[in-house]
PLY file of the C-alpha trace (Angstrom):
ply
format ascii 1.0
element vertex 193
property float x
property float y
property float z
element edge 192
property int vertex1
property int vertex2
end_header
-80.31 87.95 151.50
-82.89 85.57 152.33
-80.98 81.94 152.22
-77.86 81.08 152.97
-75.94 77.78 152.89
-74.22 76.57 155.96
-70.56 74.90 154.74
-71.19 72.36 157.78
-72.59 68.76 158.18
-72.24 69.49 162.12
-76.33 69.33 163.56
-75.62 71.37 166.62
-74.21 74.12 164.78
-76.98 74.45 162.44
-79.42 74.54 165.16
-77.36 77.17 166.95
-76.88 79.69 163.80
-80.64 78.98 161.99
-81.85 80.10 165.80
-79.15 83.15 166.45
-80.11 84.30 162.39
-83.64 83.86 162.17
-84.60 87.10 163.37
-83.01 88.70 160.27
-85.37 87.23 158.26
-82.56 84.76 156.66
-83.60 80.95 156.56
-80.01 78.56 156.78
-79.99 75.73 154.84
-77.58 73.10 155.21
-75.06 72.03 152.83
-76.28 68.75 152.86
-79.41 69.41 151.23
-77.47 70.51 147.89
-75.04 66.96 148.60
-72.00 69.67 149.27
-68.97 67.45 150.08
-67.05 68.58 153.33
-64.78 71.62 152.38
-61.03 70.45 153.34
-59.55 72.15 155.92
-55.74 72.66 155.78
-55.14 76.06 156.97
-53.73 76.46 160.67
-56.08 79.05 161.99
-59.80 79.06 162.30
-60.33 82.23 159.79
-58.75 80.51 156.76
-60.23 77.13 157.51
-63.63 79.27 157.95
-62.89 81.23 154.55
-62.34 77.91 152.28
-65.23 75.99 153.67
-67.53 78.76 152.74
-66.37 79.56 149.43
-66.41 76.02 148.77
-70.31 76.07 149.53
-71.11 79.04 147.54
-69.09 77.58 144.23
-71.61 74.24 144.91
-74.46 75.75 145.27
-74.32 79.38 144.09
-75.82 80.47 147.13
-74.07 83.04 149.30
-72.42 80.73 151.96
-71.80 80.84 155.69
-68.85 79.02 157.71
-68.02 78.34 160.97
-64.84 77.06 161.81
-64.24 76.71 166.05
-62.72 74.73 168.23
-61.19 74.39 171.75
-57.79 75.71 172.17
-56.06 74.73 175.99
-53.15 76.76 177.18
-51.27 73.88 178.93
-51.93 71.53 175.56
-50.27 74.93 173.36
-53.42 75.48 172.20
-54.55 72.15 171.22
-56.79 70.82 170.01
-57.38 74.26 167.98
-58.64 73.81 164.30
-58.34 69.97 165.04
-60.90 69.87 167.52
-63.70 67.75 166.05
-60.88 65.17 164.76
-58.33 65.46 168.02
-58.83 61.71 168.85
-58.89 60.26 164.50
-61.59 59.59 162.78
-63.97 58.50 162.78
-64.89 61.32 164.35
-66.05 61.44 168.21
-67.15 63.58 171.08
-66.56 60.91 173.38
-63.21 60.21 172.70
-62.38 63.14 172.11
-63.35 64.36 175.63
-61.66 61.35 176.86
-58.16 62.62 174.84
-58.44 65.86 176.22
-58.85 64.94 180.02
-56.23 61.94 179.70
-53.67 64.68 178.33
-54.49 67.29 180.86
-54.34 64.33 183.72
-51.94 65.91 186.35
-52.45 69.60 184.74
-52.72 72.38 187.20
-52.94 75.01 184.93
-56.93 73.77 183.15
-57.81 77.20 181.64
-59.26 77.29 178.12
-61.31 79.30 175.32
-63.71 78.24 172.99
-62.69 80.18 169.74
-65.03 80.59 166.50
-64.34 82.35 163.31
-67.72 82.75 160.90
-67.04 83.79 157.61
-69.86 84.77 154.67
-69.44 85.17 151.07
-71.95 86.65 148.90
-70.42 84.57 146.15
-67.71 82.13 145.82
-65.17 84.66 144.46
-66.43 87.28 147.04
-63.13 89.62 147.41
-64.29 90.66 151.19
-65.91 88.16 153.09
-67.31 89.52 156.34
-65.46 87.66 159.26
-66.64 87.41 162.59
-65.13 85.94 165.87
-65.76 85.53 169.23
-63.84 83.90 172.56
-65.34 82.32 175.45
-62.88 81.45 178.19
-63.03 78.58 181.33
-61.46 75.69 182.42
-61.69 72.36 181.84
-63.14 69.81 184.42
-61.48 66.85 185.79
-64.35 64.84 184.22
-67.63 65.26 182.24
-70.80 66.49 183.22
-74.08 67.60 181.50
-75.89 66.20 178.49
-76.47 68.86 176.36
-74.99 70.67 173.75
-71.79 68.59 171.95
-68.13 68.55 171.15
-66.56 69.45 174.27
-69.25 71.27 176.12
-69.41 68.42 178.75
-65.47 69.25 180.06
-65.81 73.52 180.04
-66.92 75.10 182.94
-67.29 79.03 181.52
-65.48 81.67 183.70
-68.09 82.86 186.60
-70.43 79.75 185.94
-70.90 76.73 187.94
-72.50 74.79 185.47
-70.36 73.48 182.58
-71.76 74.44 178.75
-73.22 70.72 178.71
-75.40 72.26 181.74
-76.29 75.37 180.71
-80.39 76.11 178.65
-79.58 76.22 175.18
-80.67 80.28 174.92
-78.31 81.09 178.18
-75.90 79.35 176.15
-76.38 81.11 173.19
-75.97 84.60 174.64
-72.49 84.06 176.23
-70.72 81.63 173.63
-67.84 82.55 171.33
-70.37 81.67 168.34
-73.32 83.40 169.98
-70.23 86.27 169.92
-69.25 85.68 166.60
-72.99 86.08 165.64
-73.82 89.19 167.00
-70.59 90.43 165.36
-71.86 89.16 162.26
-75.41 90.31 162.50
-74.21 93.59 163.35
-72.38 93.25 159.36
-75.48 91.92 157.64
-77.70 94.89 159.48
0 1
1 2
2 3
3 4
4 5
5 6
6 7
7 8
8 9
9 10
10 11
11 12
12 13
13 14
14 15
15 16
16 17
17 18
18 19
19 20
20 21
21 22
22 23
23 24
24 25
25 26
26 27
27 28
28 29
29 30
30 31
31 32
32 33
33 34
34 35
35 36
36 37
37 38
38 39
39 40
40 41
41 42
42 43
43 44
44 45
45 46
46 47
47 48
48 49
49 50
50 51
51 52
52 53
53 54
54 55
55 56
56 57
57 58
58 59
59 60
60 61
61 62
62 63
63 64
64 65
65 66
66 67
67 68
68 69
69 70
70 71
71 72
72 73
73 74
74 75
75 76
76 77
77 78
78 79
79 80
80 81
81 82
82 83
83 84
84 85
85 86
86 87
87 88
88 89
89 90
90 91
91 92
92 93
93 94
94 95
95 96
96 97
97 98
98 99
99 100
100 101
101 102
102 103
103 104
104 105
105 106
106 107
107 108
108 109
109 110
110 111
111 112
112 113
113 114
114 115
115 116
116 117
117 118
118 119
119 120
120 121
121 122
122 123
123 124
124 125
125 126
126 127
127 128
128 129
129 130
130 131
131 132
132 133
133 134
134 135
135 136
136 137
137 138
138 139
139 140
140 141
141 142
142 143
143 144
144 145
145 146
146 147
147 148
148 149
149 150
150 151
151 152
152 153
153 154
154 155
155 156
156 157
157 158
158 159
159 160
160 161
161 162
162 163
163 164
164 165
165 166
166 167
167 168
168 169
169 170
170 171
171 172
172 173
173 174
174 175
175 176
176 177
177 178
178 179
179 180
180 181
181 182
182 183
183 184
184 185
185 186
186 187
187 188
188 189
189 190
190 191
191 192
């Protein structure tokens, strides 16, 4: 396998998985560059939602297809925002108010802890019968308010268990070798080889 379509519009993700994959040899291309229309996403867990959006992008582009689906899940919040995540304050579709959502809801909250969750799955082809799946967790809290400028979604409010600096703080490459996708990578990596 030397290409593989992402089934994301999302920038920072594409950076994150082209970087974590290249040294397999296997170049990512995003599903915008074949005009692949956003997968919907009505499943209530991360694998399913994961599952569709890549065989979605292999039937469009009859490429073998790679999908992340991850989000935030809070204990005191049930695990919201879960697979709603990028959409938890409406559309259109913001970090900033989403951040804001997430600390106005958790105003008053003693109990702040919280995982970043990611499911990848890839399918050789659209009607792939076992598409390799790979997750990882990262667990923290989240801050009273934002700091950092890096990274996006809701790496500005998550301080990572036995860090001081919250994900928004952290170099992109420390970031990548302790995230639930950097997990979810390896895992998957660890298929491909």
């Amino acid at each position: 396998m030397k290409q593989l379509v992402l089934a994301s519009g999302n920038a920072g993700k594409l950076k994150e998985l082209s970087a974590l994959l290249a040294p397999l040899g296997i170049e990512v291309l995003p599903q915008s560059a074949f005009n692949v229309t956003e997968a919907e996403e009505p499943h209530p867990s991360f694998i399913e939602n994961a599952i569709a959006k890549a065989r979605h992008a292999s039937r469009s582009t009859g490429l073998p297809a790679l999908a992340d689906d991850s989000g935030l899940c809070v204990d005191a919040l049930g695990g919201a925002p879960g697979v709603i995540s990028a959409r938890f304050a409406g559309e259109p579709r913001s970090d900033a108010r989403n951040n804001a959502l997430l600390l106005e809801k958790l105003a008053g909250q003693a109990d702040r802890r919280a995982r970043f969750y990611c499911a990848l799955a890839l399918v050789r082809h659209a009607d792939d019968p076992q598409p390799l799946i790979a997750c990882g967790e990262w667990h923290g809290q989240i801050l009273a308010a934002p700091r950092g400028t890096a990274g996006f979604g809701y790496d500005p409010a998550f301080i990572p268990e036995g860090h001081e600096l919250t994900t928004a703080e952290l170099d992109p490459d420390a970031k990548d070798a302790i995230s639930h996708r950097g997990k979810a990578v390896r895992q998957m990596v660890a298929h491909l080889t």
